[in-house]
N, C-alpha and C positions, 0 to 999 in steps of 0.2 A: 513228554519224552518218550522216544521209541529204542527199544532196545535190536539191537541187530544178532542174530544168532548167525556163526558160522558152520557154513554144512560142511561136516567133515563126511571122510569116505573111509570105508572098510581100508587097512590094509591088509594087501595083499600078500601071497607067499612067495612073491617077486621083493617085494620093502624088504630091507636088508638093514640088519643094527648095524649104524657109525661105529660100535666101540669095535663087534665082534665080526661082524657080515652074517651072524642068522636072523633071521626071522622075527622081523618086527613087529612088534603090539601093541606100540608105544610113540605118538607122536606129539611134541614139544615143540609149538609155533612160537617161534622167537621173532622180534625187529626183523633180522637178518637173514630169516630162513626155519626150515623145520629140520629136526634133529629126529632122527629114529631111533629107537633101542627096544630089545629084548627085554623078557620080563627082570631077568635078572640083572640087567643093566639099568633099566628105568627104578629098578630099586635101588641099588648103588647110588645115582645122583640125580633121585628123585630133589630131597633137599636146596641141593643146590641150581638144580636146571629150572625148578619149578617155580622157586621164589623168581628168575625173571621171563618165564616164561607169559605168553600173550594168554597161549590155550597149550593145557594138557590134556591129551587123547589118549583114555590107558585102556587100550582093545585085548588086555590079560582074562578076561572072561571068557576067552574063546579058546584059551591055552587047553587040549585035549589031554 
């Protein structure tokens, strides 16, 4: 069995949160698409995004 890892990439300070429009740090690859959020958005509905999300991407380490 070989496991496949997907390469994700830095976002940038162009990526824009879905809920708010700042500055995303936070990407959720869902079936249907990725979803971006802010740290305090991806906190908000971490819970519920992440239980069906494919891959979470949480780039909040970077938050200055």
């Amino acid at each position: 069995m070989t496991a496949t890892v997907a390469e994700t990439r830095e976002l940038l300070v162009t990526d824009r949160c879905d809920a708010c429009g700042a500055q995303a740090y936070v990407r959720a690859t869902l079936s249907s698409g990725d979803l971006l959020f802010c740290g305090h958005h991806a906190r908000a509905n971490e819970e519920a995004v992440r239980s069906i999300a494919l891959e979470w991407d949480d780039q909040t380490d970077r938050i200055k």
